[in-house]
C-alpha positions in Angstrom: 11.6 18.2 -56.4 8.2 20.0 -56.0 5.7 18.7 -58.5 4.9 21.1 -61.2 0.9 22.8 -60.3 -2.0 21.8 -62.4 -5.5 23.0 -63.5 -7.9 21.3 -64.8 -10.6 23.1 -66.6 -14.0 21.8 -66.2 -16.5 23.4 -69.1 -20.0 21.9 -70.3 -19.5 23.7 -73.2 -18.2 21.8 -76.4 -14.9 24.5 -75.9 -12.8 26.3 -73.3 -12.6 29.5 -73.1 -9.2 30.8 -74.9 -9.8 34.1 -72.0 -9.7 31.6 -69.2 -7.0 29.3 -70.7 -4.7 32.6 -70.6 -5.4 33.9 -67.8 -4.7 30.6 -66.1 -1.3 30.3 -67.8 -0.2 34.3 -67.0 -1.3 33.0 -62.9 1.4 30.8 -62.6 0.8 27.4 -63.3 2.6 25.0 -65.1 0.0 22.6 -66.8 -3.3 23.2 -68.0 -5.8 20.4 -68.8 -9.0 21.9 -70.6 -12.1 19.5 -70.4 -15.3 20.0 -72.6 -18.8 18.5 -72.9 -18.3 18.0 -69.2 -21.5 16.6 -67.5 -22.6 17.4 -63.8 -22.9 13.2 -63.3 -19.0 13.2 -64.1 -18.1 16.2 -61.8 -17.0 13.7 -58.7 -15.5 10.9 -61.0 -13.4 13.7 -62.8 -12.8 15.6 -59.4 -11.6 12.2 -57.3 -9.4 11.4 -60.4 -7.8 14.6 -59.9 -6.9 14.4 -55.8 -6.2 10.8 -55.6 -3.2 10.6 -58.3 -0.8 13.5 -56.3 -0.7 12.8 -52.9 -1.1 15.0 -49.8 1.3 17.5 -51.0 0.8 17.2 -54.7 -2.8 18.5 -54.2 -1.8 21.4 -53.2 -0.2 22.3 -56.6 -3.3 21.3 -58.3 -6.7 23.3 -58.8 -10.4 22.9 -60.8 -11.3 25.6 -62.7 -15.4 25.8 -64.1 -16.1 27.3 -67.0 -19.5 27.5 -69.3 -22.0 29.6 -70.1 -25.1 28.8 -67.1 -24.5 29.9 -63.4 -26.7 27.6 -61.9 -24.8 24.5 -63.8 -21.5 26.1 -62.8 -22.2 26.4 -58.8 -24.1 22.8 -59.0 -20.5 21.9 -60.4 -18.8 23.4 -57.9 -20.6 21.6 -55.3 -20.5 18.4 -56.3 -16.8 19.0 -57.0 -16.4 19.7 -52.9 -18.4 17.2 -52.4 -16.4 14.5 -53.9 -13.2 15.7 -51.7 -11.8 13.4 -49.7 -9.6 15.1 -46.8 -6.5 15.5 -46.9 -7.1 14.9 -50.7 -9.1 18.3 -51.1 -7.8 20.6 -54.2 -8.9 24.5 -54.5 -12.1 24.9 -57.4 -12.8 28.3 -58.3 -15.9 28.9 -60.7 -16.1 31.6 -62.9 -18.5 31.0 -66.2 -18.3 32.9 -68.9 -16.0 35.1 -66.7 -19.4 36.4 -65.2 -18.6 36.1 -62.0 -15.3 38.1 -62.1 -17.3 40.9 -64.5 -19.7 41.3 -62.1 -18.1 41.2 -59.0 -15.7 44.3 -60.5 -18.5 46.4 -62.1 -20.6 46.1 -58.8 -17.2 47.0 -56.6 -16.1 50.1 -59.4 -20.2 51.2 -59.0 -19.7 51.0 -55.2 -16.9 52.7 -54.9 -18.1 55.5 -56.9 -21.0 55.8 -55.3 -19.7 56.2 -51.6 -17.2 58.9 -53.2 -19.3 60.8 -55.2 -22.7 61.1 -53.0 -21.7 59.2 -49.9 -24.5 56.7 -50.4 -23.8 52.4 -49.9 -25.8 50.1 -51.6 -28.3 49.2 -49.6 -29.4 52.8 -49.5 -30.4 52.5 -53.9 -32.5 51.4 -56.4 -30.3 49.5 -59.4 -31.4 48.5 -62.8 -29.4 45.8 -64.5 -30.5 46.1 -68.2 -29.1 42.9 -70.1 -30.2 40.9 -66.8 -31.1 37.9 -67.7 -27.8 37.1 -69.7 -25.0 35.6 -67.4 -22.9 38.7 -66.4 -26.5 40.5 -65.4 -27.7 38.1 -62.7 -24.7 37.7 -61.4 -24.4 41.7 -61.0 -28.1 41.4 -60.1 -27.3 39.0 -57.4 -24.5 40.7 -56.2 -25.9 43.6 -56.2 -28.9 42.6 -54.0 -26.7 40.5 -51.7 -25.2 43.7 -51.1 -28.1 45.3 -49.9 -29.9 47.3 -53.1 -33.0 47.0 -54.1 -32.2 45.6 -57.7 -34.4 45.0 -60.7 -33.2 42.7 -63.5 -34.5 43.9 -66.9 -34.8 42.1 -70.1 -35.1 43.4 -73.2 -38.4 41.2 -74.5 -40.2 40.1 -71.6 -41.1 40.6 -68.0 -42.3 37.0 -67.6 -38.6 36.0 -68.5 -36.9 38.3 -66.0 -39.2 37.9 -63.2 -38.4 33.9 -63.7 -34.9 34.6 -63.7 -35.3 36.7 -60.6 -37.6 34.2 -58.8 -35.2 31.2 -59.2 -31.7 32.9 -58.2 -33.5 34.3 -54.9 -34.4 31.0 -54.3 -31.0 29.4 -54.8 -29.2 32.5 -52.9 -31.8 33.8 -50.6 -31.6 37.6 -52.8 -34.6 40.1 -53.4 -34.4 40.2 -56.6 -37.5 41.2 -59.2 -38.2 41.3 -62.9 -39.1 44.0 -65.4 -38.8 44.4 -69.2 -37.2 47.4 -71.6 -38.3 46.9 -74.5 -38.5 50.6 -76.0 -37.5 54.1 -74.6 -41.1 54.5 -73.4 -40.8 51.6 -71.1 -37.0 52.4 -69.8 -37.8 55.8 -69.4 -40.6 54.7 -66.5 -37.7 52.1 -64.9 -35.2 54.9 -65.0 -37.6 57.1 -62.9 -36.6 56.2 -59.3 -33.4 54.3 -60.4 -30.3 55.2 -58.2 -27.6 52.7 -60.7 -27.9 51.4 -63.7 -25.6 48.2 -64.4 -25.5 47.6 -68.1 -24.6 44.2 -69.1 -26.4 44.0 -72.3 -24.7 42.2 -75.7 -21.9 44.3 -76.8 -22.0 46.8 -79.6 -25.8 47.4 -78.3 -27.2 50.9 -77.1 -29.6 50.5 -74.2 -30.1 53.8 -73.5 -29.7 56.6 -75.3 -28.9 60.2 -74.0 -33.1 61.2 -74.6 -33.9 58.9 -72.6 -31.1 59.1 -70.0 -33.1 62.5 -69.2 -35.6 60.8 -67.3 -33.9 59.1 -64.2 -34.0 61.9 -61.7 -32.2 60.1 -59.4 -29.6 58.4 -61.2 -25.8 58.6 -59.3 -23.7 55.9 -61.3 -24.1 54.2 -64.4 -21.3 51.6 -65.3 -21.3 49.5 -68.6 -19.5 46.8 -69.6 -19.6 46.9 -73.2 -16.7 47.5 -74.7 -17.7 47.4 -78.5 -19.0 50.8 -79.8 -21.4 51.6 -79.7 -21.6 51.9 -75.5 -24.3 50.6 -74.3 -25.0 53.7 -72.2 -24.5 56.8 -74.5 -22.0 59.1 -73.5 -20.0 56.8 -71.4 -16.3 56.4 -72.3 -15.2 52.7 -72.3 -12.2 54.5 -70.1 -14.6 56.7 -67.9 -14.0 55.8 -64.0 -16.3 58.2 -62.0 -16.3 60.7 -64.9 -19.8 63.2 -65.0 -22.3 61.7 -66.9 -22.8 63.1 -70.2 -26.6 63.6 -70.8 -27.3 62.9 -67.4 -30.7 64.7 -66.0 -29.4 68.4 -64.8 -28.8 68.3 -60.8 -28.4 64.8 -60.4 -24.0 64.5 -60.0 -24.2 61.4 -62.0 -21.0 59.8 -63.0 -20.2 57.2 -65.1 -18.0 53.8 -65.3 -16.6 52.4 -68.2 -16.2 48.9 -69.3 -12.2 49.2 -69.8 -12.2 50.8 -66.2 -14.1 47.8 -64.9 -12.3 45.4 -67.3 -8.9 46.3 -65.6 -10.4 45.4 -62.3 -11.9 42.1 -63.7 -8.8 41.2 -64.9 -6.7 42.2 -61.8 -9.3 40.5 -59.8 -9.5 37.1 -62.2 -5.4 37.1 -61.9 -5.7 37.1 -58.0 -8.2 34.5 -57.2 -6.0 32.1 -59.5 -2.8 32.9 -57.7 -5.2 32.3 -54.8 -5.3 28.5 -55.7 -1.6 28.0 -56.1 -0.7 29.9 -52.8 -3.4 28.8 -50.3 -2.3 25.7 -47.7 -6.1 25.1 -47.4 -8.8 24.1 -50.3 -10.6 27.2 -51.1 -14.2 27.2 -52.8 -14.3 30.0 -54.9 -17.4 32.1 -56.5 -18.8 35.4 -57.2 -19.2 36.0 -53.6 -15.2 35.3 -53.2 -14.8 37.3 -56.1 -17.0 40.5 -55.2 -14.8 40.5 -51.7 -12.0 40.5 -53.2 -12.7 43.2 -56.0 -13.5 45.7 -53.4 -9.9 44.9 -51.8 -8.6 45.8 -55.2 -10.9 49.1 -55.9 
């Protein structure tokens, strides 16, 4: 009889995600085992427990899921969780915190995609502005984003010191170009939005970060997706269903379109849903993050 699947949930945090527990469950497999409080030190001990107690063919039924709120703690748990394979003992470990990985990978694709139909421009031909980039789903879309060849500017709401930090350690730990800059009030967003090409909104939700006035001033602007979901959008004028839709209040001339955050939500989900299967159909241990999960969200865009 073939050994029901299992995934356990690693998360530093003192709970799991109820998101992440579902969307596991809706995947396909049978048993879910949440862990909290979990400490990188215990990552190997938790992981070797996991592989040793199923056998060559049971591991291929079971997975590691990482959860929590910090991206660096979440790939420095992933690593030590490959790490601590033993082959053939080797399960799949996919690492997704605070579903930021997933969230960005599908705005960054959605933006993409838009941006090749619409003006027939790639990434690596733009300026982007992520504004809520220094929260989780920011520098990940800040990191993708650069990976992917734009010139990309994280932007915090209170402080360039903080983003420019923020930029300077993740292009150290994933060879990006990213920089820092801060938008604090509509004087200072208005001079970011000047030469911007994309603006990525991650901000909190129910928060506007820019407002149609000062929407006027980027020029250049040829997509704008947010992923805020709660009114108000965090970009005004952009409908939480919008997928390539003119910008309302965008600068006259400019063709700018818009992406909403249920548009980019059904990707996130779709795309969440598939790199789960992923772990139950795969013969060989996959490693998963948001570099798995931005190829795959432009398969599904």
């Amino acid at each position: 009889m073939e050994k029901r699947s299992i995934l356990h949930m690693l998360d530093p945090m003192p709970h799991n995600s109820p998101f992440d527990i579902n969307m596991a469950m809706d995947a396909g497999f049978d048993v879910l085992m949440p862990y909290s409080n979990v400490k990188l030190d215990s990552v190997n001990g938790l992981t070797q427990d996991a592989i040793f107690s199923r056998g060559p063919a049971g591991v291929k039924r079971t997975g590691i899921f990482i959860g929590g709120r910090d991206l660096a703690l979440a790939m420095d748990m992933l690593n030590a969780s490959q790490r601590a394979m033993v082959p053939p003992f080797e399960v799949s470990v996919f690492a997704d915190p605070s579903g930021a990985f997933t969230t960005a990978a599908a705005l960054v694709a959605c933006v993409e995609k838009e941006l090749q139909n619409k003006h027939g421009k790639t990434l690596a031909d733009c300026k982007a502005l992520v504004f809520g980039g220094t929260g989780p789903v920011g520098i990940a879309t800040g990191v993708i984003a650069s990976l992917a060849g734009a010139q990309t500017a994280l932007v915090d709401h209170l402080s360039a010191e903080t983003a420019e930090d923020v930029a300077k350690a993740y292009n150290r730990r994933f060879s990006c170009h990213l920089t820092g800059a801060v938008g604090g009030n509509d004087a200072e967003k208005a001079v970011l939005l000047r030469d911007a090409d994309i603006i990525f909104c991650t901000a909190k939700a129910g928060i506007q970060v820019l407002n149609a006035a000062t929407l006027k001033a980027a020029l250049q602007l040829k997509v704008a997706g947010d992923v805020n979901a709660v009114p108000p959008a965090g970009i005004e004028g952009i409908k939480r269903n919008d997928f390539g839709v003119p910008l309302a209040h965008a600068a006259e001339g400019t063709g700018a379109v818009g992406v909403g955050a249920l548009a980019v939500g059904n990707v996130k989900y779709q795309l969440q849903n598939e790199m789960l299967r992923l772990m139950l159909e795969t013969d060989k241990p996959l490693y998963l993050d948001f570099r798995a999960a931005f190829t795959k969200a432009r398969e599904i865009v």
